[in-house]
N, CA, C and O of each residue as an XYZ file, in Angstrom:
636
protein
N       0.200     22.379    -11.829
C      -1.155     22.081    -12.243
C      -1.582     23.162    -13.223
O      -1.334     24.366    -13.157
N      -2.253     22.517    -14.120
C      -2.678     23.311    -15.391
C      -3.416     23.934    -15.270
O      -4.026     23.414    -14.335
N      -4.501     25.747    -15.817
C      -5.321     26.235    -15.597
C      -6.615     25.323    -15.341
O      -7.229     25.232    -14.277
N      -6.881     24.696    -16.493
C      -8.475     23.420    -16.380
C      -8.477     22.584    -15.675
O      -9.516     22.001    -15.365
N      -6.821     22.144    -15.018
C      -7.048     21.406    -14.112
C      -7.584     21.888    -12.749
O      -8.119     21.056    -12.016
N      -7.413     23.933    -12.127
C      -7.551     23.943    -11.427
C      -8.652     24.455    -11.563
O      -9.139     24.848    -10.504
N      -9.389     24.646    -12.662
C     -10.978     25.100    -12.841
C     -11.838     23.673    -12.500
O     -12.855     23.688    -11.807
N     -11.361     22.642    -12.997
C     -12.118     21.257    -12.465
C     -12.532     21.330    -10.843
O     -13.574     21.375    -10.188
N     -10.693     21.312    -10.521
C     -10.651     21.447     -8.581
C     -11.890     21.956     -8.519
O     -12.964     21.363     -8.419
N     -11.626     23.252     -8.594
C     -12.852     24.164     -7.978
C     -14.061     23.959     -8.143
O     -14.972     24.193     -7.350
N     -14.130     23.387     -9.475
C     -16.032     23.172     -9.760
C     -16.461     21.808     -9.166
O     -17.629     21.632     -8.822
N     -15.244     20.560     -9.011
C     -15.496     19.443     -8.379
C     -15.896     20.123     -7.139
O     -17.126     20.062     -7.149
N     -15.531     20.715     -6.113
C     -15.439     21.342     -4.627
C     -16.671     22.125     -4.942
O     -17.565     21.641     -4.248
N     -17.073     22.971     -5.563
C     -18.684     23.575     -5.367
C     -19.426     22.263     -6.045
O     -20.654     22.186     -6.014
N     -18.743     21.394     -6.564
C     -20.505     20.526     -6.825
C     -20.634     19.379     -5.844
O     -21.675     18.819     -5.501
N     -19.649     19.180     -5.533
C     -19.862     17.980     -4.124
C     -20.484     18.781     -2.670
O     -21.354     18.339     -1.919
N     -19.715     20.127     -2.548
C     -20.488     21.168     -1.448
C     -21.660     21.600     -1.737
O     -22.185     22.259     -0.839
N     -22.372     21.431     -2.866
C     -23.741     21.708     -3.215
C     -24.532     21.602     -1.959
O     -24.518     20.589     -1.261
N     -25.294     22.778     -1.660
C     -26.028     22.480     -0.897
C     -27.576     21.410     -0.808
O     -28.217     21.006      0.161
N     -27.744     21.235     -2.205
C     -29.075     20.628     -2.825
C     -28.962     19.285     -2.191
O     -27.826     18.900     -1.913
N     -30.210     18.343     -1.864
C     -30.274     17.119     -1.292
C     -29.255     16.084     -2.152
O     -28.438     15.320     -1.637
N     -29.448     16.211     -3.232
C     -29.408     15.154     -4.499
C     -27.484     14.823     -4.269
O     -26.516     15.546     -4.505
N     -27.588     13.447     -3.729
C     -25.573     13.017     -3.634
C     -25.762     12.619     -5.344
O     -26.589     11.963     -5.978
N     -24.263     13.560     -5.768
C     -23.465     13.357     -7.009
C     -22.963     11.931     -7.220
O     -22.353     11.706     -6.175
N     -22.883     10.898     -7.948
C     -21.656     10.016     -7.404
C     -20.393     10.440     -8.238
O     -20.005     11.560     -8.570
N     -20.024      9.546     -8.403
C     -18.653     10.245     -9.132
C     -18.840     10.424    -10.768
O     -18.356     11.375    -11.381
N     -19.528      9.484    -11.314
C     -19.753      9.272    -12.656
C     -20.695     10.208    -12.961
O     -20.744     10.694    -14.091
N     -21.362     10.484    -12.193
C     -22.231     11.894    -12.753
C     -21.442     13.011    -12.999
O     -21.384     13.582    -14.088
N     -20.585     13.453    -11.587
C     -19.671     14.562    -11.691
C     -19.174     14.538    -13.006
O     -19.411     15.444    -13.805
N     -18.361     13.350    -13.326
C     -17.534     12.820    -14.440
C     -18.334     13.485    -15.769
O     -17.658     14.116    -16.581
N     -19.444     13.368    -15.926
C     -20.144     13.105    -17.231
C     -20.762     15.042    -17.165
O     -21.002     15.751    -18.142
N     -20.831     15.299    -16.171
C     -21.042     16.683    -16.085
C     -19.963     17.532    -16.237
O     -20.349     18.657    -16.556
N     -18.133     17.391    -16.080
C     -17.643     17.879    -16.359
C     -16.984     17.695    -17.964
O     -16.119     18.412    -18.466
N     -17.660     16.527    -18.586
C     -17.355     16.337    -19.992
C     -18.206     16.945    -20.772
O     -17.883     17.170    -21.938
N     -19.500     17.342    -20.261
C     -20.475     17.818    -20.870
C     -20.120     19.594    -20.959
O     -20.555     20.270    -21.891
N     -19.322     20.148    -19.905
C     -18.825     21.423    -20.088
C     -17.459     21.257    -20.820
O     -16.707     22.229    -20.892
N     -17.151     20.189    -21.305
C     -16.211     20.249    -22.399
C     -14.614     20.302    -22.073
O     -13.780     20.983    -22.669
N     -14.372     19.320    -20.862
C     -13.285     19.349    -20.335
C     -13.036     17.332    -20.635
O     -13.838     16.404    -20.735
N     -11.842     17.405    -20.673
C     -11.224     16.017    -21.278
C     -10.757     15.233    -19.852
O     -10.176     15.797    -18.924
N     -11.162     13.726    -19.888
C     -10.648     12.961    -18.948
C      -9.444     12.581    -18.048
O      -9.260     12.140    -16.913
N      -8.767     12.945    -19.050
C      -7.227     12.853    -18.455
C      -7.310     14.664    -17.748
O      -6.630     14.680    -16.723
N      -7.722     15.595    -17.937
C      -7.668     16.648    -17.057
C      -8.876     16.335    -15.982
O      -8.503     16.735    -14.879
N      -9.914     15.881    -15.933
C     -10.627     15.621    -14.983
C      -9.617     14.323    -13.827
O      -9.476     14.561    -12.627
N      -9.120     13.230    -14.390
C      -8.427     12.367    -13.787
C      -7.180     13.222    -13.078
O      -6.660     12.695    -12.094
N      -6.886     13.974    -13.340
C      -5.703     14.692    -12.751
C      -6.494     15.777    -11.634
O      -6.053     16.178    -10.557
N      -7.237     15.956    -12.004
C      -7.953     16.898    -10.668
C      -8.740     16.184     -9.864
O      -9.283     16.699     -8.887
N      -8.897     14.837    -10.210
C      -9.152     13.846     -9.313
C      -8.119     13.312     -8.372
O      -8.290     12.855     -7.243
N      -7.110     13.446     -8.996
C      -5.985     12.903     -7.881
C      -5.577     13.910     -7.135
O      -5.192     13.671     -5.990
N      -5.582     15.297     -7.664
C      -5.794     16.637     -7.214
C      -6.311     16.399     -5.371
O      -5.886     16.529     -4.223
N      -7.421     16.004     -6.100
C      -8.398     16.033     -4.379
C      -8.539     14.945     -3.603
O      -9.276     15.015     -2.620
N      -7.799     13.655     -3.942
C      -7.625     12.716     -3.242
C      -6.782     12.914     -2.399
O      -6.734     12.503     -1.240
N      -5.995     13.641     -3.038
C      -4.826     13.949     -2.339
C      -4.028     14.697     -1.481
O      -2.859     14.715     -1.097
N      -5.409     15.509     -1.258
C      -5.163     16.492      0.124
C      -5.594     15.703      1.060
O      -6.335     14.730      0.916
N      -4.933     16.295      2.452
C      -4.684     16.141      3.594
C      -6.399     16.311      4.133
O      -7.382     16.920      3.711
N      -6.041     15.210      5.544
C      -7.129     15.015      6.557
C      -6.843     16.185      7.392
O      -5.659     16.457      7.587
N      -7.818     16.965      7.948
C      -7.429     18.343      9.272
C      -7.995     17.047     10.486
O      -8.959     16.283     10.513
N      -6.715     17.331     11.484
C      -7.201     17.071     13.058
C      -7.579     17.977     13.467
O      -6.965     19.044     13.495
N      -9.060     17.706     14.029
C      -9.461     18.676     15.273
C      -9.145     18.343     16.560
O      -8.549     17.272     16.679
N      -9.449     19.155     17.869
C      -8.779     18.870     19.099
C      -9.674     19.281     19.409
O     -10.003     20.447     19.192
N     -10.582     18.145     20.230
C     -12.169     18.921     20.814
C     -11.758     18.362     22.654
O     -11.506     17.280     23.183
N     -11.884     19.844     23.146
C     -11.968     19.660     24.776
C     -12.853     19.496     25.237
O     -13.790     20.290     25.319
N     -12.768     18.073     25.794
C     -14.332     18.278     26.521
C     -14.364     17.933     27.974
O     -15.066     17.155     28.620
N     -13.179     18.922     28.364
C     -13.223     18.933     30.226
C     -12.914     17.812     30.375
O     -12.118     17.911     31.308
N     -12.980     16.540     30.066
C     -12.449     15.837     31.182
C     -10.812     15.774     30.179
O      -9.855     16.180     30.839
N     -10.577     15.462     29.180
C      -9.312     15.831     28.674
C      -9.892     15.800     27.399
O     -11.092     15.933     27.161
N      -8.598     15.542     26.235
C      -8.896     16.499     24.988
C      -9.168     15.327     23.929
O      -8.572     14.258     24.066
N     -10.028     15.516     22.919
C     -10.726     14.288     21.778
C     -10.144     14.404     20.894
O      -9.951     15.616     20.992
N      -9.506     14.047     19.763
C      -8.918     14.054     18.471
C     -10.229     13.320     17.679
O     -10.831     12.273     17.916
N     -10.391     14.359     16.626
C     -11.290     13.968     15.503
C     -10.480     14.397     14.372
O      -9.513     15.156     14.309
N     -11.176     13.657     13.404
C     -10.421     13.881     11.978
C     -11.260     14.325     11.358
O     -12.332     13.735     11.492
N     -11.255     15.503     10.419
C     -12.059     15.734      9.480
C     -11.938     15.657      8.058
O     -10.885     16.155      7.658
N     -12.454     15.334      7.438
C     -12.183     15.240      6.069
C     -12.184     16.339      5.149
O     -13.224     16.996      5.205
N     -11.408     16.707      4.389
C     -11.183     18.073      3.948
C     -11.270     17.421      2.105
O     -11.413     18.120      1.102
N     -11.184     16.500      2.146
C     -10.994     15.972      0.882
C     -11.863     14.450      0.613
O     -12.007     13.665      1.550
N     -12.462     14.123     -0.906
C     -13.619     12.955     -0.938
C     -12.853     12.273     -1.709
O     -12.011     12.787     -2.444
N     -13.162     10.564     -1.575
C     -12.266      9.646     -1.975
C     -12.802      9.555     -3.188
O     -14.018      9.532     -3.376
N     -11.684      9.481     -4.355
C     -12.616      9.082     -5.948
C     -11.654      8.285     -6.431
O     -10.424      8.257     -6.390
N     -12.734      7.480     -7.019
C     -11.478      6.287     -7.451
C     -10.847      6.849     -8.831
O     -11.292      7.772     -9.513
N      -9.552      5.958     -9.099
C      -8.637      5.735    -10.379
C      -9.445      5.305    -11.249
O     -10.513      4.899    -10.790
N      -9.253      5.227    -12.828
C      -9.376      4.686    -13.912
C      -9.512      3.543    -13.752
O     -10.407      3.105    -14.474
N      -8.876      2.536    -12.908
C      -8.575      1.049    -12.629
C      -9.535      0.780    -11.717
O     -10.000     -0.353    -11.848
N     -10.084      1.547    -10.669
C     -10.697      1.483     -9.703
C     -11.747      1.183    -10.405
O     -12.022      0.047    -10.792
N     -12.811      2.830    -10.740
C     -14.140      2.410    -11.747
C     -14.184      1.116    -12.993
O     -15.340      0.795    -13.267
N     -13.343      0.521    -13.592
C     -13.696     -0.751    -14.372
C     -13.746     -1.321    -13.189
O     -14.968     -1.358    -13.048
N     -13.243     -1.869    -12.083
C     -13.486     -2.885    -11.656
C     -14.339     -3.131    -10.903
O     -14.835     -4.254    -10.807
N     -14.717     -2.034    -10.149
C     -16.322     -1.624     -9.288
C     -17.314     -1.183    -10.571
O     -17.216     -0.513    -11.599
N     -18.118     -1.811    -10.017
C     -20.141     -1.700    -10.557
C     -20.234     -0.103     -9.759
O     -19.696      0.106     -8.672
N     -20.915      0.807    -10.427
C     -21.221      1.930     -9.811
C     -21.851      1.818     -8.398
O     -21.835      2.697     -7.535
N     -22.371      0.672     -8.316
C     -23.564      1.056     -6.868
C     -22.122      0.452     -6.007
O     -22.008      0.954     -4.889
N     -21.110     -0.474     -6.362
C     -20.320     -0.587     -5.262
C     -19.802      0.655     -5.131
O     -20.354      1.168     -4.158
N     -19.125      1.302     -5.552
C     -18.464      2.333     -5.607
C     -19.233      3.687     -4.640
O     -18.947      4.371     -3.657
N     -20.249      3.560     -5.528
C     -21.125      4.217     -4.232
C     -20.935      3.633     -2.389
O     -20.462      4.288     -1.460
N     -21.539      2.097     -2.354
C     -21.376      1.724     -1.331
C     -20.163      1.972     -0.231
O     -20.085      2.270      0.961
N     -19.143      1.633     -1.471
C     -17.667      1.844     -0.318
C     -17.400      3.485      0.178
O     -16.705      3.792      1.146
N     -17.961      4.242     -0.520
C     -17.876      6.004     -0.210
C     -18.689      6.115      0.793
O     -18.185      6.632      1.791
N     -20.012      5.738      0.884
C     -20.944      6.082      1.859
C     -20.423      4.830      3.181
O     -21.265      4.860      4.078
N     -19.475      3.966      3.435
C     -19.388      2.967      4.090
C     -18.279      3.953      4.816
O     -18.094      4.119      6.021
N     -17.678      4.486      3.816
C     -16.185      5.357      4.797
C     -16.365      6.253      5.266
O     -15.919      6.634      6.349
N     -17.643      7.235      3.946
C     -17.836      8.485      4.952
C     -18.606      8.457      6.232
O     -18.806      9.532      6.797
N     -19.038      7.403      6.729
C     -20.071      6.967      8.075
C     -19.117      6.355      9.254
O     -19.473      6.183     10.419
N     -17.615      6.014      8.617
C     -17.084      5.727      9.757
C     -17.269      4.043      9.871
O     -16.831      3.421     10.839
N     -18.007      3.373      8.703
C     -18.014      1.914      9.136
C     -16.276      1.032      8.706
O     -15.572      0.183      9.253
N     -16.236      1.564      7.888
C     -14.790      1.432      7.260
C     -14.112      2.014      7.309
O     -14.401      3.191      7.090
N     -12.679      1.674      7.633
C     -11.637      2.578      7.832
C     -10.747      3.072      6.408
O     -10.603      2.179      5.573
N     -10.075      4.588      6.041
C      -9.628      4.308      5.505
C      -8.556      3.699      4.401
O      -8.394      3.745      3.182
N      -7.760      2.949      5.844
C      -6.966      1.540      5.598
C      -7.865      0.182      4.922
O      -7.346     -0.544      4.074
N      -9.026      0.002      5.339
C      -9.727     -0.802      5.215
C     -10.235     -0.507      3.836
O     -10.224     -1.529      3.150
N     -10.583      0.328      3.337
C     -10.993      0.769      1.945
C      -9.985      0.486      0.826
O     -10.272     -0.093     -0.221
N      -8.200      1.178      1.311
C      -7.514      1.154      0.546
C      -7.632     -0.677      0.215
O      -8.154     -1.293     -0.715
N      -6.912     -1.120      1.405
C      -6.974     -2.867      1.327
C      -8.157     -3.492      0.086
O      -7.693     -4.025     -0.922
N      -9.632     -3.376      0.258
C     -10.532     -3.690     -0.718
C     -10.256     -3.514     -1.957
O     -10.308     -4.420     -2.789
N      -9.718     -1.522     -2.369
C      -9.311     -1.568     -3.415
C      -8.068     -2.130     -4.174
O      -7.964     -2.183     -5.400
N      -7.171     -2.526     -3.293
C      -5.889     -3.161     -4.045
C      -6.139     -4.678     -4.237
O      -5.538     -5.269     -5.134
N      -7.289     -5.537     -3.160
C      -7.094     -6.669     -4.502
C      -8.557     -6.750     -4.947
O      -9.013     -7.890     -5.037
N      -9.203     -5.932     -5.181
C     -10.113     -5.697     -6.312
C      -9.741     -5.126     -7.479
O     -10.479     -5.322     -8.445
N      -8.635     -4.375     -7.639
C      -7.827     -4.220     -8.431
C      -6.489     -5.002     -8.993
O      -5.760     -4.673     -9.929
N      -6.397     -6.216     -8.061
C      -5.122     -7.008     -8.238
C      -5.872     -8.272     -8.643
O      -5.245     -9.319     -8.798
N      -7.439     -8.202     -8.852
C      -8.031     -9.578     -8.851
C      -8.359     -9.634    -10.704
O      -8.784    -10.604    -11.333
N      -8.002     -8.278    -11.236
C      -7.916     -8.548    -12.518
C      -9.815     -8.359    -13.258
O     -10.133     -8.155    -14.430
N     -10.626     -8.509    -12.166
C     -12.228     -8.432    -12.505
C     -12.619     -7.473    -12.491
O     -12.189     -6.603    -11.733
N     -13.846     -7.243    -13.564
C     -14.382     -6.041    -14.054
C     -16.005     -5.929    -13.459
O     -16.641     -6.982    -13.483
N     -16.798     -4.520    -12.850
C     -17.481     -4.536    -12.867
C     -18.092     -5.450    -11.888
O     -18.758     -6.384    -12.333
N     -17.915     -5.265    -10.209
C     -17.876     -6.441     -9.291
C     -18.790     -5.529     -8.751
O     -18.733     -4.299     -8.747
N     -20.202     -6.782     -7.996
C     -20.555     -5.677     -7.539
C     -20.937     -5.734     -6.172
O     -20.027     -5.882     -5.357
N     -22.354     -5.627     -5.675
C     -22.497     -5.164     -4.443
C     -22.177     -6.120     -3.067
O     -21.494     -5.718     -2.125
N     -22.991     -7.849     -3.163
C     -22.612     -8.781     -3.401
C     -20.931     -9.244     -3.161
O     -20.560     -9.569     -2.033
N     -20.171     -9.237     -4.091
C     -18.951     -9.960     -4.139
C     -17.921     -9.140     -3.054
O     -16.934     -9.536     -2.435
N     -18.698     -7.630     -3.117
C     -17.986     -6.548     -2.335
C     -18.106     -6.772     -0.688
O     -17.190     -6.507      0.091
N     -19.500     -7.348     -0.272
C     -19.823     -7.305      0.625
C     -18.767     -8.718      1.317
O     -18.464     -8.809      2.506
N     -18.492     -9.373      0.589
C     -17.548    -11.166      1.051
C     -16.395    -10.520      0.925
O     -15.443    -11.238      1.231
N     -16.045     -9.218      0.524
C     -14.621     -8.992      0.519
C     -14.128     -8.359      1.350
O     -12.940     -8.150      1.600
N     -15.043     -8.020      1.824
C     -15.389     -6.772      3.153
C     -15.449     -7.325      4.422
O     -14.990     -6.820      5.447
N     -16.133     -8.562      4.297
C     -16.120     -9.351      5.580
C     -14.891     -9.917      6.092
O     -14.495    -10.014      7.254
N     -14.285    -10.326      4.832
C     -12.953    -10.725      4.867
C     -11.748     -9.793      5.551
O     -10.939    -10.378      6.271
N     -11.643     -8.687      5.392
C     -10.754     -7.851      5.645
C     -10.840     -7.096      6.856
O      -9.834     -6.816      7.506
N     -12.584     -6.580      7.359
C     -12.762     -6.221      8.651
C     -12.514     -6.948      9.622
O     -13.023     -8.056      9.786
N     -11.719     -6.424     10.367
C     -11.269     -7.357     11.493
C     -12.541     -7.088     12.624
O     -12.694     -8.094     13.316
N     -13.231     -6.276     12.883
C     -14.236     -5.698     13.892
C     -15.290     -6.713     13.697
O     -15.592     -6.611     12.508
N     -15.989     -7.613     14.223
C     -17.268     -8.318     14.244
C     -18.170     -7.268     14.321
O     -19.062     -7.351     13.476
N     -18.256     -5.892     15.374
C     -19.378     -5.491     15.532
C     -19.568     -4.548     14.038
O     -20.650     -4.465     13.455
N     -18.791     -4.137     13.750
C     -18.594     -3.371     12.173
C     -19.348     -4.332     10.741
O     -20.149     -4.076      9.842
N     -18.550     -5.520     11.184
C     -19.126     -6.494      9.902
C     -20.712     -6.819     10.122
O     -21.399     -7.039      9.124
N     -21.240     -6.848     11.297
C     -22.764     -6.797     11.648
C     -23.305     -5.695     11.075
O     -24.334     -5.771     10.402
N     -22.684     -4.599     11.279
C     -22.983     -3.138     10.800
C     -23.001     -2.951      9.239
O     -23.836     -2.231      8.691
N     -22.293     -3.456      8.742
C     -22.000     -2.919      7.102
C     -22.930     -4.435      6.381
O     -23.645     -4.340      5.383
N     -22.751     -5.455      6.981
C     -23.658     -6.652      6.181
C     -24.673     -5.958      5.524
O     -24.542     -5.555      4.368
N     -26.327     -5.689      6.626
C     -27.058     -5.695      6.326
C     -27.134     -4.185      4.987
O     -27.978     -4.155      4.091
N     -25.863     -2.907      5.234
C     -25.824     -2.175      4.467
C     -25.805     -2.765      2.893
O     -26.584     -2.673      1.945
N     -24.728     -3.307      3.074
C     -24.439     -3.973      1.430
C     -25.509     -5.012      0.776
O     -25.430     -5.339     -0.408
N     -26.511     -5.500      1.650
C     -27.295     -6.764      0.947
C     -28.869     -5.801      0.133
O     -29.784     -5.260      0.754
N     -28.752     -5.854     -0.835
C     -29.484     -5.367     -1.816
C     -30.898     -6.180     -1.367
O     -30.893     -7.379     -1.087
N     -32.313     -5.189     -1.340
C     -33.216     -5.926     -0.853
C     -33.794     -6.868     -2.014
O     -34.193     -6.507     -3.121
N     -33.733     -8.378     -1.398
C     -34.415     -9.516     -2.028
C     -33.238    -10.386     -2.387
O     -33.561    -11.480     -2.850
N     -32.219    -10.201     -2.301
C     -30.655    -11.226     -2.280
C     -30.032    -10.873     -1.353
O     -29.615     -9.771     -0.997
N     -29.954    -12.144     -0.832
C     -28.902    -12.705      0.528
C     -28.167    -13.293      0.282
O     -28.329    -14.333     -0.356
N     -26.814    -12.770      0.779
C     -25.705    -13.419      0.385
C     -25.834    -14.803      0.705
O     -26.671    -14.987      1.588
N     -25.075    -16.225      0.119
C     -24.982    -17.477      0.696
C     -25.533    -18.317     -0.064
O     -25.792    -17.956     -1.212
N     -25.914    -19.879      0.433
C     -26.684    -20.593     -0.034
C     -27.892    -20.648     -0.690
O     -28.914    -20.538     -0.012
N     -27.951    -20.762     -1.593
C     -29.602    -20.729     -2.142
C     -30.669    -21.853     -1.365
O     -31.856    -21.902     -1.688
């Protein structure tokens, strides 16, 4: 890995750890590290950079025997292929859907490969939410994430 690639790492990792209220999405990050004058294909490479570290297991005892939690040490950002084919607010949606635990992230990958195999650009909150239903196998999950994904004043379905 190249010096700028690992100056990205690092500044991606203090601006997502920001302590400030305000969530980054990715395209901001994106447009903030072009604005300090770093090129896409080195930002895309320090994107895969941090996709691509490892989950830490924790081992929480709690007396009656022992809990396995996973923590996330690393934030999911999509590919080049990914962003054309997600609308920003999906993209948003599916990050905040995984980091809450409603989606797994088997279940995420699955969405993105045939939203990416479906050849369509710019899909959004809507088409995401029927694709989602489709693939969650959990009823009580798909109750859970519906009402997340339905944008207020459109309901999915029949007019």
């Amino acid at each position: 890995m190249n010096a700028r690639v690992r100056e990205i790492v690092d500044l991606l990792v203090e601006m997502i750890s920001a302590d400030d209220d305000t969530l980054d999405t990715e395209i901001s990050l994106i447009e903030r590290l072009v604005k300090r004058g770093y090129h896409l294909r080195e930002i895309d490479a320090a994107l895969e950079t941090l996709f691509s570290l490892p989950i830490r297991l924790i081992v929480l005892d709690t007396g009656v025997g022992s809990e396995v939690q996973t923590k996330r040490l690393s934030k999911r950002f999509f590919i080049p292929a990914e962003r054309v084919a997600l609308s920003t607010e999906a993209q948003t949606e599916l990050i905040k859907l995984t980091e809450c635990g409603l989606l797994t992230d088997a279940e995420l990958e699955e969405a993105l490969f045939q939203i990416v195999g479906s050849g369509l650009r710019d899909i959004g909150v809507t088409e995401l939410l029927l694709l989602l239903m489709s693939i969650i196998p959990d009823e009580d999950r798909r109750a859970l994430i519906a009402p997340e994904l339905i944008t207020p004043g459109i309901t999915p379905g029949p007019n």
